[in-house]
C-alpha positions as CSV (number, residue, x, y, z in Angstrom):
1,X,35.0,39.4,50.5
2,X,35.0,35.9,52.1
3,X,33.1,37.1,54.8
4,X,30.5,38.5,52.6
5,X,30.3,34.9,50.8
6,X,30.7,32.8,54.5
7,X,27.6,35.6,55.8
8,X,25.9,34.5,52.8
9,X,26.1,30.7,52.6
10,X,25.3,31.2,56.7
11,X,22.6,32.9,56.1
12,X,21.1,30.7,53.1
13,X,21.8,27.6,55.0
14,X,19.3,29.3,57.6
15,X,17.1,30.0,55.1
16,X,17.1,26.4,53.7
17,X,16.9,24.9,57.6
18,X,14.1,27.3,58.2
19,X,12.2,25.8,55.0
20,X,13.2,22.2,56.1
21,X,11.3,23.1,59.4
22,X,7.9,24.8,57.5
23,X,7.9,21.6,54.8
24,X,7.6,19.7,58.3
25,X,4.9,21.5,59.9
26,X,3.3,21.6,56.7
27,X,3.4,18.0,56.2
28,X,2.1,17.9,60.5
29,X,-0.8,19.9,59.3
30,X,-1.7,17.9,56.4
31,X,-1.3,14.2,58.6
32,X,-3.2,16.0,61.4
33,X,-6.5,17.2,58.6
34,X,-6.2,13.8,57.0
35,X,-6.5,12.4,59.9
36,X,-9.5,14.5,60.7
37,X,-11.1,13.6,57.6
38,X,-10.9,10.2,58.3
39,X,-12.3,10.6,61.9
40,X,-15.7,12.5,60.0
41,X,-16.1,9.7,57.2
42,X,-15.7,6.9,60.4
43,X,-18.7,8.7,62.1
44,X,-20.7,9.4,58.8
45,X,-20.0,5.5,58.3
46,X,-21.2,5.2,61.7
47,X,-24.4,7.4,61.1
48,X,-25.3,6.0,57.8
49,X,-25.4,2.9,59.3
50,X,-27.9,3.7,62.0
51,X,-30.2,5.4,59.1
52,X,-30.4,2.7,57.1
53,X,-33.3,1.4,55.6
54,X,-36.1,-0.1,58.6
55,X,-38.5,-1.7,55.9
56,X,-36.4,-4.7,54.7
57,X,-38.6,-5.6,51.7
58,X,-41.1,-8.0,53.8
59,X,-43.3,-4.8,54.8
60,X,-46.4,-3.8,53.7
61,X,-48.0,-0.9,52.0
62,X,-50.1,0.8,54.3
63,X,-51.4,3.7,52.5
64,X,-53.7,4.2,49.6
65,X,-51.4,3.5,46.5
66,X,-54.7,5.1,44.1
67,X,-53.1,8.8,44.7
68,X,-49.4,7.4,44.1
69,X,-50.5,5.7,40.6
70,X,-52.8,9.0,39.4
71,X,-49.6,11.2,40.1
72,X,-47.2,8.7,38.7
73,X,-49.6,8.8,35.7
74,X,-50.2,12.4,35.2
75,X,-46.1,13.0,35.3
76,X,-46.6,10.7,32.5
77,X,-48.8,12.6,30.4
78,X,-47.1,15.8,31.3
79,X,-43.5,14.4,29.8
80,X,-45.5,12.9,26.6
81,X,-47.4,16.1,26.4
82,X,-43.7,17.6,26.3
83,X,-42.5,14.9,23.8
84,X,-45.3,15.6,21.0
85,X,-45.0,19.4,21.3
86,X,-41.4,19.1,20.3
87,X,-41.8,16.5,18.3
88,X,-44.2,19.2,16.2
89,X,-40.8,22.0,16.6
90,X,-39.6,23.5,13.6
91,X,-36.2,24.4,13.1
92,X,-36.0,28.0,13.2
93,X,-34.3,30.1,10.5
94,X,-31.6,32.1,12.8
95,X,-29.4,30.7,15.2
96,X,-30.2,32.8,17.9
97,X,-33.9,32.0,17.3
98,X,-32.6,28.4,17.8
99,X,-31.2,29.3,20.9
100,X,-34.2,30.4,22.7
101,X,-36.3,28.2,21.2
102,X,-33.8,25.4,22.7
103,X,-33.8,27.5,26.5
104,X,-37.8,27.6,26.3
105,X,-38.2,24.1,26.3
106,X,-35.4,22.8,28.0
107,X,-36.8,25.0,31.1
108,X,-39.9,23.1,30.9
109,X,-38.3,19.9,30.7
110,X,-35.6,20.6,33.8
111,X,-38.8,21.4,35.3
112,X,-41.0,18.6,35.2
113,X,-37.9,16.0,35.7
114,X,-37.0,18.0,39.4
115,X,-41.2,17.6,40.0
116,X,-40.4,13.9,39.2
117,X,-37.1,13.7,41.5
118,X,-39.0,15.8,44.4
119,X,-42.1,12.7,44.4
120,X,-39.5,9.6,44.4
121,X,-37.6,11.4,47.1
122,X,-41.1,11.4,49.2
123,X,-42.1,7.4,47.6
124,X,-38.4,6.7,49.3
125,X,-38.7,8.6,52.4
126,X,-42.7,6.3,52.3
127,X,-40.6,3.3,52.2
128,X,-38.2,4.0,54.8
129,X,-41.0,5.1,57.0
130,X,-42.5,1.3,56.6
131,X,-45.8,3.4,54.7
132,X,-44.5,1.8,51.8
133,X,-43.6,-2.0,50.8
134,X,-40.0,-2.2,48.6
135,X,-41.9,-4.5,45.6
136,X,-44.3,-1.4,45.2
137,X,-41.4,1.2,45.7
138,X,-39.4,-0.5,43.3
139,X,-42.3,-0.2,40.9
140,X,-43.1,3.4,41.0
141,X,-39.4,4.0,41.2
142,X,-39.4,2.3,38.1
143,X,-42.0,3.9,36.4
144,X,-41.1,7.1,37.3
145,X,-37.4,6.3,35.6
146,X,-39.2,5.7,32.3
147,X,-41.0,8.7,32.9
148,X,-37.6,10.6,33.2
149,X,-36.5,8.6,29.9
150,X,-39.1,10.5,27.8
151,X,-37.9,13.4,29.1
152,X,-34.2,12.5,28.1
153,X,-35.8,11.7,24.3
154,X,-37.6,15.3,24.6
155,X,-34.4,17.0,25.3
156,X,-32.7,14.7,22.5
157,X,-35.3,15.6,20.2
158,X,-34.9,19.6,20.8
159,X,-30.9,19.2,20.9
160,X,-31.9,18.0,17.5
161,X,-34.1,20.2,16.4
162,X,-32.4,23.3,17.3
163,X,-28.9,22.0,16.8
164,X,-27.9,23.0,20.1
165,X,-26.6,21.1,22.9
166,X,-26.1,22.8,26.4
């Protein structure tokens, strides 16, 4: 019987010494990926810094700003266009009605604000490429943000109208 028990305790206090010794490689591991991680986010730092912006703000626009304004515009009619029609919504009678109704437009609204995101990506990429002066990128930048904001009042305004909120 106190063999059984000593073979026991033995062989638990292996057990214990053989978990003591995985915990440590474990830990190892974990130092030697955080470590790692570091290393990536250094060279990404070091990257990121070599990709910064060329046009420091004292550049020049060197291309024709007349096609820039007309899309800039049109976006704007496009998401007041949006606006009105909902504005004009009724609610409908049956929730799953509502529902659909809500999906509809809120596909039409997701679509015109990733048109907008796609043309200030390209304005940035004009002003990193020195095609592009940072006072007029700032503006369309701008402009195209209030753009977005009727959009946001759309979606507000269909939230309301269907009283559904994704």
């Amino acid at each position: 019987m106190k063999v059984g028990k000593l073979i026991i305790i033995i062989g638990m206090s292996l057990l214990l010494f053989g978990c003591d010794n995985e915990v440590d490689r474990l830990e190892d591991k974990v130092d030697l990926l955080e470590d790692k991680i570091d290393a990536l986010l250094d060279q990404n730092n070091i990257n990121s810094s070599n990709d910064s912006v060329i046009n420091n703000g004292e550049g020049t626009t060197t291309v024709d700003t007349s096609n820039i304004e007309n899309t800039i515009k049109d976006y704007e009619n496009k998401a007041n266009d949006l606006l009105d029609s909902i504005n004009k919504l009724s609610t409908p009678s049956n929730r799953s009605d509502a529902i659909n109704l809500f999906w509809e437009w809120k596909v039409e609204i997701e679509k015109l604000d990733n048109e907008i995101d796609t043309y200030e990506d390209k304005l940035e990429r004009m002003y990193r490429n020195n095609t592009l002066s940072y006072n007029d990128f700032r503006n369309y930048d701008y402009d195209l943000e209030s753009i977005e904001d009727i959009l946001d009042k759309a979606e507000d305004k269909l939230e309301f109208i269907t009283n559904y909120d994704d």
